[in-house]
C-alpha positions as CSV (number, residue, x, y, z in Angstrom):
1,X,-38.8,-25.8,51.5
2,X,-38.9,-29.4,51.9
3,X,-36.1,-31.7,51.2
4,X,-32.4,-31.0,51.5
5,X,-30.2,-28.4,49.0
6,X,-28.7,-30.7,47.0
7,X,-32.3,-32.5,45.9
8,X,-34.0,-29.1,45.6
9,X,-31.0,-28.2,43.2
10,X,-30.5,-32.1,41.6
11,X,-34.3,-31.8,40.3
12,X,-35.2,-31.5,36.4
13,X,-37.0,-28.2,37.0
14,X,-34.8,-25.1,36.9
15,X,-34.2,-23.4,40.3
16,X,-32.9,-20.0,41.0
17,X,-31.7,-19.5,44.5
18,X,-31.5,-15.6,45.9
19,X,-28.7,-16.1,48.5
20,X,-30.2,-13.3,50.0
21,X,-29.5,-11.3,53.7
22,X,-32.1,-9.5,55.8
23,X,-30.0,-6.4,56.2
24,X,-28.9,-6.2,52.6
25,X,-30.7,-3.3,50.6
26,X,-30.3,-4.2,47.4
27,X,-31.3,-7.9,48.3
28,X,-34.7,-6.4,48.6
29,X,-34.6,-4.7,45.4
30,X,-33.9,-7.9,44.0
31,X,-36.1,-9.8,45.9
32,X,-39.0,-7.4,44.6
33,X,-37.9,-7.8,40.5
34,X,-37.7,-11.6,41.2
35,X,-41.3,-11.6,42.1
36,X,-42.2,-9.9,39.4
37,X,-40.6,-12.4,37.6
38,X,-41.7,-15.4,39.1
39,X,-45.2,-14.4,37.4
40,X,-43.7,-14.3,34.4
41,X,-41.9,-17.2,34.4
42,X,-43.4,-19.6,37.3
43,X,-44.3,-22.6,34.5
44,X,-40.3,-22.5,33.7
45,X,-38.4,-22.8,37.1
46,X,-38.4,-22.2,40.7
47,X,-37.6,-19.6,43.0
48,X,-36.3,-20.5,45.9
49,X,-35.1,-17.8,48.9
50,X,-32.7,-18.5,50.9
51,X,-30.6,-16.5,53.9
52,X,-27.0,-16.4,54.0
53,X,-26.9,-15.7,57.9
54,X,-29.0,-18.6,58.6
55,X,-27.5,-21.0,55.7
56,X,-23.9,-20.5,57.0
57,X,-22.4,-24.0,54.8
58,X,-24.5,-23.5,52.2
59,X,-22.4,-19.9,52.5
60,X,-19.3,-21.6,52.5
61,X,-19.4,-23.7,49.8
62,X,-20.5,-21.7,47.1
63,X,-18.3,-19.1,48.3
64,X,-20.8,-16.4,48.6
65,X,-18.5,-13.0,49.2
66,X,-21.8,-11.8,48.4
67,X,-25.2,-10.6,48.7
68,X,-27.3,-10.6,47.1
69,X,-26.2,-13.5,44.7
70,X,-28.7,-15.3,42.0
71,X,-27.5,-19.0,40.9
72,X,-29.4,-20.9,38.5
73,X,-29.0,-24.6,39.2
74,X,-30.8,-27.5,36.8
75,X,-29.8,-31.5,37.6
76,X,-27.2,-30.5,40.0
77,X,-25.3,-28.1,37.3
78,X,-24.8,-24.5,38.1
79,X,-25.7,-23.1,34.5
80,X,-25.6,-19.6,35.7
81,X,-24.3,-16.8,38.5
82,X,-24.8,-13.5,39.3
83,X,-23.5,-10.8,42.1
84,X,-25.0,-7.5,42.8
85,X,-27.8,-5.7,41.7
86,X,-29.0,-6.7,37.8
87,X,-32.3,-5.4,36.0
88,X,-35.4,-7.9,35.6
89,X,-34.7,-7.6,31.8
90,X,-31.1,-8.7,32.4
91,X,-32.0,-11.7,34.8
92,X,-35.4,-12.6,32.2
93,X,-31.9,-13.0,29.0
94,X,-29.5,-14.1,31.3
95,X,-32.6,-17.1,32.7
96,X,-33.2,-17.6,29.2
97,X,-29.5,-18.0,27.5
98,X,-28.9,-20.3,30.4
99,X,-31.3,-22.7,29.9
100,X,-31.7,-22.6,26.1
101,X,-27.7,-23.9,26.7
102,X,-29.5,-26.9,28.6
103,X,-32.3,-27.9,26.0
């Protein structure tokens, strides 16, 4: 990932972050549906990755209690959160209410 957080988030393309944790289970079960999903919907937004224990401000200021945690961002707006595990169908509605909201 190039660039800083705040440009990556500030673009015109939706991006969904995984704040994500390499000892957290269920991150990986998340991580696994979101690539699934990311074939599905790679023409529509970005996935982006990122580790909590590494990211430690990026932590802090979104207050993640948390992993793993999804947050769709588009143009610097968070349009959508989640916490815990949720089912690719859940994520593929929740994805699409949020940005429909947007267009």
């Amino acid at each position: 990932m190039t660039g800083s957080f705040e440009e990556l988030i500030g673009s015109d393309e939706p991006v969904l972050i995984d704040f994500t944790a390499d000892w957290c289970k269920p991150c990986k079960k998340i991580s696994s549906m979101l690539n699934q999903l990311v074939d599905e919907l790679d023409d529509e937004l970005l996935v982006v990755k990122i580790d909590v224990d590494k990211n430690v401000a990026l932590r802090k200021k979104y207050k993640l209690e948390a992993v793993p945690t999804l947050m769709l961002f588009q143009n610097s707006k968070l349009l959508w959160r989640h916490t815990g595990l949720i089912s690719a169908p859940e994520v593929r509605n929740a994805l699409r209410n949020a940005l429909r909201k947007v267009l």
